[in-house]
N, C-alpha and C positions, 0 to 999 in steps of 0.2 A: 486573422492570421496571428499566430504566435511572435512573440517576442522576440527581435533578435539578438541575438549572445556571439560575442567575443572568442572565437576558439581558436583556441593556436595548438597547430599538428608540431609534432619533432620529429622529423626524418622526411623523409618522402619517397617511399618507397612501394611497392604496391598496394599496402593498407590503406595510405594516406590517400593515392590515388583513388581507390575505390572510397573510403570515407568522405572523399571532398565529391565524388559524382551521387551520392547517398543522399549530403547533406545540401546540394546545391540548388535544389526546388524554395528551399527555407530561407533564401536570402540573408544568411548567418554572413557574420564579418571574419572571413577567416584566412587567418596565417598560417604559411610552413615555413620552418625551419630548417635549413639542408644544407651536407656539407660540401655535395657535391656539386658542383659547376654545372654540370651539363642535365643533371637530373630538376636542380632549378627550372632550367632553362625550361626544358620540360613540361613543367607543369606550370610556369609562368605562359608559354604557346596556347596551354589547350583551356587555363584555365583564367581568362584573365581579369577576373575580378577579385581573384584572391592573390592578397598580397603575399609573395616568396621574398625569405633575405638565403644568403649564401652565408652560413656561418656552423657554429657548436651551439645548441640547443640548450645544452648545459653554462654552456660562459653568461655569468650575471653583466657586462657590458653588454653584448649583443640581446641580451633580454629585457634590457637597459633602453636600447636603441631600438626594437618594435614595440615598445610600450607594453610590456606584457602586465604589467601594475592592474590589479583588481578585474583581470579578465574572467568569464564563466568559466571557460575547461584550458587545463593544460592536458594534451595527451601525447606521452609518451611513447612514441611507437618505434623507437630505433631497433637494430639491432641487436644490442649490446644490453644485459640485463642494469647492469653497471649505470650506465647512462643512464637508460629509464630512472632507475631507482632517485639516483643524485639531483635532475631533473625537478621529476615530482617534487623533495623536498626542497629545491629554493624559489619553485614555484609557490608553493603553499607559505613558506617562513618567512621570507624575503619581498614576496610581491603581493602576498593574501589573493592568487589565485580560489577564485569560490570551489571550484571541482577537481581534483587531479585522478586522472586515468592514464593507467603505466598496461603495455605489453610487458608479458613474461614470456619470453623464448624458451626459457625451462622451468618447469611446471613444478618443482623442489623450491623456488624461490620465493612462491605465490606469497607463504604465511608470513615471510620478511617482510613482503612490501605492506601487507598490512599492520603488521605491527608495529612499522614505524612511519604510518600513519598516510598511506597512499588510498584514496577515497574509491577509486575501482580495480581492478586487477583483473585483468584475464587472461587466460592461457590459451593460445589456440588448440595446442595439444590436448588439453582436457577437454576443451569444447566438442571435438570430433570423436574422443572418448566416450565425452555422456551420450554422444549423437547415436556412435556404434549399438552401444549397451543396451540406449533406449529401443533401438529401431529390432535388435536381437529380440528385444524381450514383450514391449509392447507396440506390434506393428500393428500402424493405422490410427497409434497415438503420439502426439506430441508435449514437450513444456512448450510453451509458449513465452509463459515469465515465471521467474525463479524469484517470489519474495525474499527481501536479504533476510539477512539472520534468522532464519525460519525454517521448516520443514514444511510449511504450505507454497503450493504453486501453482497456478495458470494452465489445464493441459487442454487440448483441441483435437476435437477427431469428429468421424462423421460416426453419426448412429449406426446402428447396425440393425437391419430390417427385422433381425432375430431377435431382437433385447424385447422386453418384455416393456419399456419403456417409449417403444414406439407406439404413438396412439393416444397417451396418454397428459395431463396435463400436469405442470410441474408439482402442485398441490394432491396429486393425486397417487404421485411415486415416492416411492422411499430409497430416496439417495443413498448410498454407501456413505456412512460414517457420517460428517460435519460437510460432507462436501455441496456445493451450491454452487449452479445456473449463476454466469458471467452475461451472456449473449448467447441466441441463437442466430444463426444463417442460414435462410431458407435454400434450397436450391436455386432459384431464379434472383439468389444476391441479396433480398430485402433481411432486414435486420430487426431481431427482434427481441426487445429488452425483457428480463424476465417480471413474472407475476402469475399470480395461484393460479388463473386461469389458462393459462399460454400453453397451446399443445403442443406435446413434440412430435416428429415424421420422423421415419427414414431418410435418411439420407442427409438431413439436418447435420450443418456442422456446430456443436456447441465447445462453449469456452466454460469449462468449468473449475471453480476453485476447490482445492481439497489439499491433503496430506500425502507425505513421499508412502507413508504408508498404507493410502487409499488403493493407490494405482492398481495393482491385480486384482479384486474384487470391481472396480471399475472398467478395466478393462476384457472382463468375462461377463458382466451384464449389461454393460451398454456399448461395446464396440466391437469385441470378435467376430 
């Protein structure tokens, strides 16, 4: 079993809600912070091994007072882009929080928070953005994981009975561009790590790495 880590949520609001039922198989120690009374109340009812205080997220007393000193993740999920931001940074300066992860409500704020030194950032707006653009353009493909600072990523899709590369063994096809076999998924679920020999099917779901620039030669030979 993996490690457990310290996470303290800020807000509690339906992110936090579903982030604490995500993270609750992992038997993580986790805190929220909230301002509100009855939204505590809340998710102290449904959730009760995770510690809630009723306070500002942002006030260095009450972060004082859960011990937020040297915990894994602080994340910021209020509201208020404002908060987030202020947040993150007396998590990080003040307590040596190891990870801080801020919501961005608007999506013009993102490069702020990184550049003054917020360890993840995400926009939900942009996220449903890439989702759109991807699903318009390459349907039946996905990202799966986005390497930081890069233009290489993780996409997954099922083969397509038409590729030329059903049939075949990975040593035998020629990938588009630099890209290279993650994992295959047989239909009946069994998993299989790649190697020269390893043949692919139809229907196969593969995890393949490659470039933002792969994607349309990728997805007209092995998944249309």
């Amino acid at each position: 079993m993996a490690e457990s880590m310290r996470i303290f949520i800020i807000g509690g609001g339906k992110l936090a809600y579903y982030l604490i039922k995500t993270l609750r198989p992992y038997r993580h120690d986790i805190a929220v912070v909230e301002q509100q009374q009855e939204v505590c109340e809340r998710i102290a009812t449904e959730f009760d091994e995770v510690r809630v205080y009723n306070g500002d997220g942002t006030n260095i007393g009450i972060l004082e007072e859960v011990d937020l000193q040297d915990a894994d993740f602080y994340i910021a999920a209020t509201g208020k882009d404002e908060n987030n931001l202020v947040g993150c940074q007396i998590a990080k300066n003040r307590f040596g929080v190891k990870r801080t992860v801020a919501r961005v409500n608007n999506p013009k704020n993102a490069e702020m928070f990184h550049l003054l030194g917020v360890d993840r950032v995400y926009s939900g707006t942009q996220i449903l953005a890439d989702i759109i653009e991807q699903e318009i353009d390459y349907i039946g493909m996905r990202v799966a994981y986005a390497i930081e600072k890069s233009t290489k990523r993780i996409i997954e899709f099922k083969l397509s009975p038409r590729s030329d590369a059903a049939g075949r063994a990975l040593q035998q096809y020629n990938f588009p561009g630099k890209s290279k076999v993650v994992m295959i998924t047989r239909e009946n679920g069994s998993i299989e790590m790649p190697r020269g020999d390893l043949m692919m099917h139809s229907q196969d779901t593969i995890l393949l790495v490659c470039d933002e620039s792969e994607y349309d030669i990728i997805w007209k030979k092995m998944v249309r």
